[in-house]
C-alpha positions as CSV (number, residue, x, y, z in Angstrom):
1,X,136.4,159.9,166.7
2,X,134.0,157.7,168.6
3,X,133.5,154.6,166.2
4,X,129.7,154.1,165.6
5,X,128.4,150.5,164.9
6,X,124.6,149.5,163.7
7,X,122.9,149.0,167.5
8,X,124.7,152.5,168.7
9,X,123.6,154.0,165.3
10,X,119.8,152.7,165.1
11,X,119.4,153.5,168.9
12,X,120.5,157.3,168.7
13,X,117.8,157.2,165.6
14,X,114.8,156.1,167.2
15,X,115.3,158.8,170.7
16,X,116.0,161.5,167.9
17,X,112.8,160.2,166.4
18,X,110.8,160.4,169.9
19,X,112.3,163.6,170.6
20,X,111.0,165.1,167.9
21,X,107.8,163.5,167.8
22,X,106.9,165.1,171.7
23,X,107.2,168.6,170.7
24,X,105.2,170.7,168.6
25,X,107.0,172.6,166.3
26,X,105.6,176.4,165.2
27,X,106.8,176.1,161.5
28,X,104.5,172.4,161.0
29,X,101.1,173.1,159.8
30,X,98.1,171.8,161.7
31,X,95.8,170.1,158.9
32,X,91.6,170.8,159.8
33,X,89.9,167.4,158.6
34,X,88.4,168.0,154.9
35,X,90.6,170.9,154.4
36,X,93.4,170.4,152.3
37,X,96.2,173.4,152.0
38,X,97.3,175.5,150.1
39,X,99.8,173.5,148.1
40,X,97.6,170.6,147.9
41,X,95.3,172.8,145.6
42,X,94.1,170.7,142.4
43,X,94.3,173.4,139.6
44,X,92.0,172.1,136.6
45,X,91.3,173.2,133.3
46,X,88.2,171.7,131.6
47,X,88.5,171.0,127.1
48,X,85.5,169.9,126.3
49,X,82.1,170.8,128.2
50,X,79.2,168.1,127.0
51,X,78.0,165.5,128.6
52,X,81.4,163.6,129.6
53,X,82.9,166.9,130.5
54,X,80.2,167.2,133.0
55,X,80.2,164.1,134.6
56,X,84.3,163.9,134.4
57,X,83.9,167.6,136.3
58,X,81.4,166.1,138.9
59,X,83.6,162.8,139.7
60,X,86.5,165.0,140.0
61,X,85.0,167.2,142.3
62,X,84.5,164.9,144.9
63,X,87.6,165.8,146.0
64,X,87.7,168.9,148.0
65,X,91.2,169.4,146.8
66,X,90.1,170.5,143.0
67,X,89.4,173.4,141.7
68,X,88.5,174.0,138.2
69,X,90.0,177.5,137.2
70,X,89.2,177.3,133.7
71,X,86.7,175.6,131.7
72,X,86.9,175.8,127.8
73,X,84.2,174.4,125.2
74,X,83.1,176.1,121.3
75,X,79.3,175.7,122.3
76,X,78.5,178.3,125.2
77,X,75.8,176.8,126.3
78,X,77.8,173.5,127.3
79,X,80.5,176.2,128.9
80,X,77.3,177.5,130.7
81,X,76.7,174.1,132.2
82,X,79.8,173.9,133.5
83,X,79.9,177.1,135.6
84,X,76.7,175.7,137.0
85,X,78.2,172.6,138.0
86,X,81.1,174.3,140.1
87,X,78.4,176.7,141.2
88,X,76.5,173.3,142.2
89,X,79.9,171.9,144.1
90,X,80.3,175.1,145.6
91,X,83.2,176.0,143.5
92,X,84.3,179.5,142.4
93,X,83.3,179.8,138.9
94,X,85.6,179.0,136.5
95,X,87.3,181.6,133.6
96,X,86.1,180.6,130.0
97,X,87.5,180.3,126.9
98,X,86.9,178.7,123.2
99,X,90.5,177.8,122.4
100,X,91.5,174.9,124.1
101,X,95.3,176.2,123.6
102,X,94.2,179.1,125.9
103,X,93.6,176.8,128.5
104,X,97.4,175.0,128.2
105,X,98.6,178.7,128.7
106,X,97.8,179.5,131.6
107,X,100.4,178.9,134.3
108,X,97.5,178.3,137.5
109,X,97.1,174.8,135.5
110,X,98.2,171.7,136.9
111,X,95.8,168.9,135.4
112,X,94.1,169.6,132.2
113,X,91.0,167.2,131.5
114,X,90.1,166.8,128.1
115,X,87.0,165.7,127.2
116,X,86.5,166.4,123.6
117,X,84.9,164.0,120.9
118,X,87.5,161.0,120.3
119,X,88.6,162.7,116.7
120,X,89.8,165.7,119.1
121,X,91.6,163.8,121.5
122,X,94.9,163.3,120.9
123,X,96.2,167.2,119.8
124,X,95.2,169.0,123.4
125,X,96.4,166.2,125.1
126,X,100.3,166.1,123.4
127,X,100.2,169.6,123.6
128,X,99.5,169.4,127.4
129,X,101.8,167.4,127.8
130,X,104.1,169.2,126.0
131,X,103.2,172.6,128.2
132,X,104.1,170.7,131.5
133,X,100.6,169.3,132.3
134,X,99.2,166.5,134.0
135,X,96.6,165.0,131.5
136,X,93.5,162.9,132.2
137,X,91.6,161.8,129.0
């Protein structure tokens, strides 16, 4: 066996590194600019639809990445002002619900934004957590 010191070792590393670097592979994924794949899909589900809801849902939408796939809010008329703001960011609309724990659910959820009034804060959120969810309050 050929005994391999630091120099020999780094020096195979970086032409292993070039080598690889020169050819294009047919399994790596060619990115467009703006367009992020299909694994780098946001997934969000929207508790609470007023006025911070909406602008939380706007700020979050300037990523291309997000999606919201479910919006959830007692008052339909606040739940119809957040369809129109993903209709607005050229969004598919979202499903929606009135029972936030129909929203934590759902398995197509990755982030779960609550934006409830402060006295409803805290039980979506440790049940989101509890169901596996990224939570942003």
């Amino acid at each position: 066996m050929e005994k391999i010191n630091r120099r020999n070792f780094l020096g195979k590393s970086a032409l292993a590194a070039l080598a690889v670097g020169t050819f294009d592979a047919p399994f790596i994924r060619v990115a467009r600019a703006g367009e992020p794949g299909a694994n780098d899909k946001i997934r969000l589900g929207l508790i609470g639809c007023g006025g911070q809801g909406q602008v939380d849902l706007k700020c979050f939408f300037l990523n291309p990445e997000v999606e919201c796939v479910v919006a959830c809010d007692v008052d339909e008329a606040q739940l119809a002002k957040a369809v129109a703001i993903c209709a607005d960011h050229n969004r598919k609309p979202p499903d929606t619900v009135r029972d936030f724990r129909r929203v934590l659910d759902r398995k197509d959820v990755d982030v779960v934004l609550i934006a409830t009034p402060d006295h409803w804060h805290a039980l979506p959120m440790v049940m989101a957590a509890q169901a596996g969810k990224d939570v942003y309050v």
